[in-house]
N, C-alpha and C positions, 0 to 999 in steps of 0.2 A: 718378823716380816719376811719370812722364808723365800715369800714369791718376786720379792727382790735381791734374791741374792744371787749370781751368776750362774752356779753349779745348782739352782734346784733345772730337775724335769719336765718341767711342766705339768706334772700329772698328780693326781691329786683321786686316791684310793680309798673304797667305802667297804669296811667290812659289813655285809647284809646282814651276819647273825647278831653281832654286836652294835653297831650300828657307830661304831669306832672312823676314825676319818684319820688317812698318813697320805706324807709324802715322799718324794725322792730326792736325794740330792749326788751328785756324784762327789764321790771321796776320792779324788787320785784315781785308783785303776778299778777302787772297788765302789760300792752304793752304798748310803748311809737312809737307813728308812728311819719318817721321823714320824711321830704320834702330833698329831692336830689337836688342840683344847679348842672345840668350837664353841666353847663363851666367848673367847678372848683371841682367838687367833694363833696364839704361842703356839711353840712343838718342842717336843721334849726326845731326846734320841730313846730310841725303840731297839734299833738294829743295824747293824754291818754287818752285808754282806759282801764276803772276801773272795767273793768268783770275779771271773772276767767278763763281759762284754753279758751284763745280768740285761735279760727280757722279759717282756708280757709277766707282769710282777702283780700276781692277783692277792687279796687276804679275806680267810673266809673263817670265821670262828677263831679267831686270834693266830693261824695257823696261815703264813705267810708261803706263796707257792711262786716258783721264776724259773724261766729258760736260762742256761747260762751255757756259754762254748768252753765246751774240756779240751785242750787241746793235746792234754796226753793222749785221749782217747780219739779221737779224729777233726781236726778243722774242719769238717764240713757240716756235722751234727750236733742238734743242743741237747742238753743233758734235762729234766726236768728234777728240780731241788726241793724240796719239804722241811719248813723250818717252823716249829714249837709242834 
């Protein structure tokens, strides 16, 4: 029951090619993405991501795409990440 638990997002992600369903939960400073069984509801961890302050977190072909602020490289710009 993910959608009860404090630290999920609210948000609730459709890969279009797969037609696969995740969601967000925040971990401490990082995001933990989780894979949806849509018989049953359950989620199974999928992914950590270990950026800071992760955004606009799309998944298209099992290939998970997010804004994340680098702040070695400037607090004012997001970096765009590519993950599988």
């Amino acid at each position: 029951q993910y959608h009860l638990d404090k630290n999920w997002k609210s948000e609730i992600l459709r890969d279009e090619v797969t037609g696969r369903f995740y969601t967000l939960m925040e971990h401490g400073r990082n995001t933990l993405v989780l894979e949806i069984n849509t018989h049953d509801g359950t989620t199974s961890e999928y992914l950590l991501l270990e950026k800071a302050f992760v955004q606009k977190v799309k998944v298209s072909n099992g290939r998970l795409y997010f804004l994340y602020k680098d702040f070695a490289f400037s607090d004012h710009n997001l970096k765009l990440h590519r993950v599988g």
